[in-house]
Backbone as CSV, one residue per row, in Angstrom:
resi,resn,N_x,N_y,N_z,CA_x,CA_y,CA_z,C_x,C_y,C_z
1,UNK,86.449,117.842,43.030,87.450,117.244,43.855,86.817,116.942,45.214
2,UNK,87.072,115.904,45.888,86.797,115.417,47.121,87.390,115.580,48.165
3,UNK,86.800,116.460,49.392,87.723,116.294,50.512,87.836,115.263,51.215
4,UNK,88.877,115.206,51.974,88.820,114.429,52.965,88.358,114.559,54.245
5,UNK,87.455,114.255,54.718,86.486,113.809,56.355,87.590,113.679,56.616
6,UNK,87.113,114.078,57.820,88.412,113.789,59.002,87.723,113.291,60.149
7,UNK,88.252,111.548,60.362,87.765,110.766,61.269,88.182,111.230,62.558
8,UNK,86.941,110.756,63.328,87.339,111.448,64.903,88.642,110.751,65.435
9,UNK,89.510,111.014,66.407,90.679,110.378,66.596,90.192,109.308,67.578
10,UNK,90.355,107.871,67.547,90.314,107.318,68.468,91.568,107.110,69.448
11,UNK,91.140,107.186,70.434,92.152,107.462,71.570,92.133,106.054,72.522
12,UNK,92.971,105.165,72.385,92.885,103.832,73.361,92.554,104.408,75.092
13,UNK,93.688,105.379,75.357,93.263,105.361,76.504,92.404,106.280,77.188
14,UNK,91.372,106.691,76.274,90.345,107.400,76.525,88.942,106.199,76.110
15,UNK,89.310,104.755,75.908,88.191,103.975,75.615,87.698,102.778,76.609
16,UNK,86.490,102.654,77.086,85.671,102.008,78.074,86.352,100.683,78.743
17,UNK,86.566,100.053,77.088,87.197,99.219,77.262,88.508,98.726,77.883
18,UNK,89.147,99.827,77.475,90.584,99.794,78.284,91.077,99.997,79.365
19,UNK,89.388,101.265,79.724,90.098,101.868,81.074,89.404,100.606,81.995
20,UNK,88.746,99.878,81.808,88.015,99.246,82.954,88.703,97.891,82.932
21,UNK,89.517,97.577,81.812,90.451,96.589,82.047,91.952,96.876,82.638
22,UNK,91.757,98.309,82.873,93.017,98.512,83.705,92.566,98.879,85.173
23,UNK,91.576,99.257,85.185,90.805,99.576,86.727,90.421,97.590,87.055
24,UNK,90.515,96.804,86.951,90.400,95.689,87.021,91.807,94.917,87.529
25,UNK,92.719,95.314,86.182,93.919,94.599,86.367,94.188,95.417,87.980
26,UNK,94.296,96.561,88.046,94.669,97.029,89.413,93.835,96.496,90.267
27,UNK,92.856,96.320,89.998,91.947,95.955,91.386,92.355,94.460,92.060
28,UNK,92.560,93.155,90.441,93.178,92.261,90.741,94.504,92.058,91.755
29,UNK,95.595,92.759,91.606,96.671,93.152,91.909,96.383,93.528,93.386
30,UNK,95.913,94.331,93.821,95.153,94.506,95.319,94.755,93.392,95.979
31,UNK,93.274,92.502,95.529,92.617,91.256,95.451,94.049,90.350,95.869
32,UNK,94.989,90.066,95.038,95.539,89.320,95.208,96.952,89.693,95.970
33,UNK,97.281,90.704,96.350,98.312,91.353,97.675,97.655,91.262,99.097
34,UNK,96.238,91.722,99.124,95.475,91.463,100.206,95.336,90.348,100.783
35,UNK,94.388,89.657,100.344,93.184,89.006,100.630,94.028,87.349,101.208
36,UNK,94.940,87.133,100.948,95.672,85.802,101.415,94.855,84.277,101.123
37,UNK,94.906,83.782,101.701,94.222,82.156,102.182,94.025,81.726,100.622
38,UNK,95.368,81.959,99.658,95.475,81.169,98.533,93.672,81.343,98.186
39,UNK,93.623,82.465,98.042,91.747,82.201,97.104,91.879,83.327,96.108
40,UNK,91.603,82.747,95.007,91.505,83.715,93.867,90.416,84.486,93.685
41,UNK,89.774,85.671,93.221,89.004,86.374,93.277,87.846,85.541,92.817
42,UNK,87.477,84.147,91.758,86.459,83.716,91.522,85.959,82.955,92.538
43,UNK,87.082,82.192,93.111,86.577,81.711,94.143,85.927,82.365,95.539
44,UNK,86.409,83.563,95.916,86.269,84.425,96.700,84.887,84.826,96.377
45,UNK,84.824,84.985,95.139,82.871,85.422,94.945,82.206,84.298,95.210
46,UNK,82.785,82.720,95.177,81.639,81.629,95.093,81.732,81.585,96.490
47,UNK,82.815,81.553,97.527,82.709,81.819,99.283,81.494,82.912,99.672
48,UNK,82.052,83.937,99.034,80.828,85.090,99.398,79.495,85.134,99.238
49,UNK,79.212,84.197,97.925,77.782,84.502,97.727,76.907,83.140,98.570
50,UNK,77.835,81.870,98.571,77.349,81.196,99.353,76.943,81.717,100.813
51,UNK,78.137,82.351,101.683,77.786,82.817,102.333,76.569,83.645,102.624
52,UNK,76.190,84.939,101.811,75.218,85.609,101.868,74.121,84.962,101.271
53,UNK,73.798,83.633,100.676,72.351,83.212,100.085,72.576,82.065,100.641
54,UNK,73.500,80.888,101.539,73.329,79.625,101.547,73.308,78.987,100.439
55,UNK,73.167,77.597,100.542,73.050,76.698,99.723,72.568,76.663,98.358
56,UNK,73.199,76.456,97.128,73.017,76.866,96.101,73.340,75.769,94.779
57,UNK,72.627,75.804,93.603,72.455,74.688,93.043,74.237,74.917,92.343
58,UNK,74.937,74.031,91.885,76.201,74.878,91.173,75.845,75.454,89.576
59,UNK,74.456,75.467,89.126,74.255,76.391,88.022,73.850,77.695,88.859
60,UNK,72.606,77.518,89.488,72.941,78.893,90.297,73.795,79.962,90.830
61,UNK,74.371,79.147,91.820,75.766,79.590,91.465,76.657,80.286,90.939
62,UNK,76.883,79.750,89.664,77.771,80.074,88.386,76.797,81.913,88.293
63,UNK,75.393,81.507,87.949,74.629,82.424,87.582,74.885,83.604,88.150
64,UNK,74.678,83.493,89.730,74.681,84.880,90.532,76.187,85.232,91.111
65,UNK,77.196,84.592,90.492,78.793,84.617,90.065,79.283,85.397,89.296
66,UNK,78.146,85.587,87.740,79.383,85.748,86.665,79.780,84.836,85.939
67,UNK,79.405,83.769,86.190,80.264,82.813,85.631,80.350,81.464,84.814
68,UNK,80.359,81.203,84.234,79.483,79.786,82.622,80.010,79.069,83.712
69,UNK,79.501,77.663,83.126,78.937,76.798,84.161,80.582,75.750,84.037
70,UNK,81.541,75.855,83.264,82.530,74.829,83.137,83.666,75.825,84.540
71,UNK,83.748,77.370,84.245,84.207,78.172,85.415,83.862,77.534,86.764
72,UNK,82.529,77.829,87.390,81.858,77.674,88.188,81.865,76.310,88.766
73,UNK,82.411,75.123,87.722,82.711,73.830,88.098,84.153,73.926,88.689
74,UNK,85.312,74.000,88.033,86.429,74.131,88.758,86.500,74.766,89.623
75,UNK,85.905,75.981,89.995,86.085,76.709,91.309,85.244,76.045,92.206
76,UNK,84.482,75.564,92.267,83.917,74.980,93.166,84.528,73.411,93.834
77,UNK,84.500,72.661,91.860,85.877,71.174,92.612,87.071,72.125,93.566
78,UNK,87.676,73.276,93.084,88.719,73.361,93.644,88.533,73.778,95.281
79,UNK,87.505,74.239,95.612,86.726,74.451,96.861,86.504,73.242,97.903
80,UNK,85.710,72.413,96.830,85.574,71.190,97.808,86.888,70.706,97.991
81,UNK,87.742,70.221,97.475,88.610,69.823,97.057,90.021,69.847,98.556
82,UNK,89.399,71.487,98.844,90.547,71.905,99.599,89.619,72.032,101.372
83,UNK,88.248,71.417,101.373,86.864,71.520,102.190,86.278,72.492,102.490
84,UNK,86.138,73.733,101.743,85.707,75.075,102.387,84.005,74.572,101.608
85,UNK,83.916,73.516,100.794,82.430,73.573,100.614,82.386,72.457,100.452
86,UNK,80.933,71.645,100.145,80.534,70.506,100.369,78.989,70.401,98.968
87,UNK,78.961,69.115,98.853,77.512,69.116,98.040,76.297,68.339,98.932
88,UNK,75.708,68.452,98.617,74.391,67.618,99.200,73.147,67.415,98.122
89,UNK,72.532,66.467,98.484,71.486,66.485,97.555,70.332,67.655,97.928
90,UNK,69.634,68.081,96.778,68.857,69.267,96.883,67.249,68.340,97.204
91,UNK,66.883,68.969,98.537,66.017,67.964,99.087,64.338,68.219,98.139
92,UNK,64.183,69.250,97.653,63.551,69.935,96.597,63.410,69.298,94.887
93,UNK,64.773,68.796,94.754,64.961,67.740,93.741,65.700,67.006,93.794
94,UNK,65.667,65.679,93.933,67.056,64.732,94.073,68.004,64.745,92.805
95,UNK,67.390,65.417,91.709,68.776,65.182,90.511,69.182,66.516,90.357
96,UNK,69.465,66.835,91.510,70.252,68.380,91.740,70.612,68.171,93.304
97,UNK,72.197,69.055,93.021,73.086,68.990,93.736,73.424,70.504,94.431
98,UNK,73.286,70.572,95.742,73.239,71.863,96.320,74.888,72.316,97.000
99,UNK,75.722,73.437,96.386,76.906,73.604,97.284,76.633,74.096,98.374
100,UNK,77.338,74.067,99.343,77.665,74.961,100.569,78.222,75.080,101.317
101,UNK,78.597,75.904,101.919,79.951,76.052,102.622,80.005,75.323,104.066
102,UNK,81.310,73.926,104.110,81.590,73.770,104.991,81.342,74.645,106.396
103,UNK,81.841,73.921,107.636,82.357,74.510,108.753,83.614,75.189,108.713
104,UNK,84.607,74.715,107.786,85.968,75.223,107.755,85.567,76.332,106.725
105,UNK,84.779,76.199,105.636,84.623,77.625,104.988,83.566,78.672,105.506
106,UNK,82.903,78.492,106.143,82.435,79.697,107.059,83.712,80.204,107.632
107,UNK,84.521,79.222,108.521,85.344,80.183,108.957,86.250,80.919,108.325
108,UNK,86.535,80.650,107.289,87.417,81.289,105.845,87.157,82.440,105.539
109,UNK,85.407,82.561,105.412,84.890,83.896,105.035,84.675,84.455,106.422
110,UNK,84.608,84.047,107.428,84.673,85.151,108.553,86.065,86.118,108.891
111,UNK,87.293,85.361,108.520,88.291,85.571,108.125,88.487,86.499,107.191
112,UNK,88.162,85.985,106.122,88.365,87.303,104.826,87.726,88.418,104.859
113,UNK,86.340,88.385,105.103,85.235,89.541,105.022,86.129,90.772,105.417
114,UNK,86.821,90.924,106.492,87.485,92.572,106.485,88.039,92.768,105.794
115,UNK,89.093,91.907,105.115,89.532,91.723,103.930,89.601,92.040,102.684
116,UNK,88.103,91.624,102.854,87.642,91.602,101.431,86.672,93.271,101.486
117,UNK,86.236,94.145,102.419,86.015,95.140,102.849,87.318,96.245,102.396
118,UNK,88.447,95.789,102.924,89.585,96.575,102.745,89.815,96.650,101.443
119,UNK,89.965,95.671,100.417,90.279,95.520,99.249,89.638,96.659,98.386
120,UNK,87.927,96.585,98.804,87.536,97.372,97.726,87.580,98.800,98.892
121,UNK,87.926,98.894,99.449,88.911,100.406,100.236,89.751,100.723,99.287
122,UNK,90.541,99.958,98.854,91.705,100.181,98.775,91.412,100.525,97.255
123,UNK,90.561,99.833,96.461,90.258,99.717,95.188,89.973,101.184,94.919
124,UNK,89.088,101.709,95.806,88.114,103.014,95.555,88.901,104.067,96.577
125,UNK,90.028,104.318,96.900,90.515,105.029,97.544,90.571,106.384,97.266
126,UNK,90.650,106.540,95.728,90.974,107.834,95.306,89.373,108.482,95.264
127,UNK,88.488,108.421,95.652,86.692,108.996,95.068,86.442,108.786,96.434
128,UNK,85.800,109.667,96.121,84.685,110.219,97.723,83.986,109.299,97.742
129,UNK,83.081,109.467,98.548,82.083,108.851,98.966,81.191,109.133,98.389
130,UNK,80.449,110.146,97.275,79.601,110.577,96.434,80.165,110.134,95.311
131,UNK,81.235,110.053,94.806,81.394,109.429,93.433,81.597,107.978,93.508
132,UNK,82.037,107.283,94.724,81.861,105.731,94.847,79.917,105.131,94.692
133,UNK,79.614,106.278,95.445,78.113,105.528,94.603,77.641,105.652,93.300
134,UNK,78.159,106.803,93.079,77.638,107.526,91.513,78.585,106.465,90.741
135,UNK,79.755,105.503,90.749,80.388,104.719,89.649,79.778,103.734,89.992
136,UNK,79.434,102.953,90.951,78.909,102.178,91.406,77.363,101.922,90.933
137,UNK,76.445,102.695,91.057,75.111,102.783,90.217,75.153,102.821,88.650
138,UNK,76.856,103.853,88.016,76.395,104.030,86.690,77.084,102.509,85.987
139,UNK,77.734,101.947,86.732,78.369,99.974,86.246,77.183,99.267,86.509
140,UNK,76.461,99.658,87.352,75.453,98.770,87.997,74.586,98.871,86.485
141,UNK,74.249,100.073,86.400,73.156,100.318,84.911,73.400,99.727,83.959
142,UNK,74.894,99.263,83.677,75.125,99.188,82.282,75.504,97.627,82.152
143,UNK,74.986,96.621,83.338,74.955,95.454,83.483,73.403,94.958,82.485
């Protein structure tokens, strides 16, 4: 006669997956109570990173975003669109097109940056200061 194994119990809310799509959805929810000036969190990364690297090809971009390249197109039309960025030709190659942030979007992100400081305050409120690096390095690893 055969016993029956007894499968380990899977537990949803004990799984990676779930918890970091709920540490997300909350974080969103913050992101978007905070941060104001009608910018959604993708766009908010394509303000930011322009900011901190300058001028950038829009595959680049997308790349050091997160983000496939059809994403990375609408957030960016929707950017120019509204003038916080601009294209130019990439003087390096003329059949490439460099974004970057307007005059009106510098001032956007000078604007948000505390903002956007507070947010992930607010995100990481409950963990010290020793376990905000320690989650922070062990997400970082598993990129």
């Amino acid at each position: 006669m055969t016993s029956a194994v007894s499968m380990p119990a899977y537990v949803l809310d004990e799984q990676i997956g779930f918890i970091l799509r709920q540490v997300s959805q909350r974080h969103t929810t913050i992101f978007m109570t905070m941060m104001g000036e009608d910018l959604t969190p993708t766009q908010w990364a394509a303000l930011a990173k322009l900011h901190q690297a300058g001028p950038l090809s829009q595959n680049l971009l997308g790349r050091q975003t997160a983000m496939d390249a059809a994403t990375i197109k609408g957030v960016v039309d929707r950017l120019t669109k509204r003038g916080l960025t601009g294209t130019s030709p990439d003087p390096d190659d003329g059949r490439r097109l460099l974004v970057a942030l307007t005059p009106e979007g510098e001032a956007t992100v000078a604007r948000c940056l505390p903002r956007a400081a507070a947010i992930s305050e607010e995100t990481l409120k409950e963990l010290s200061a020793a376990e905000r690096a320690t989650l922070i390095a062990l997400l970082q690893k598993m990129l």
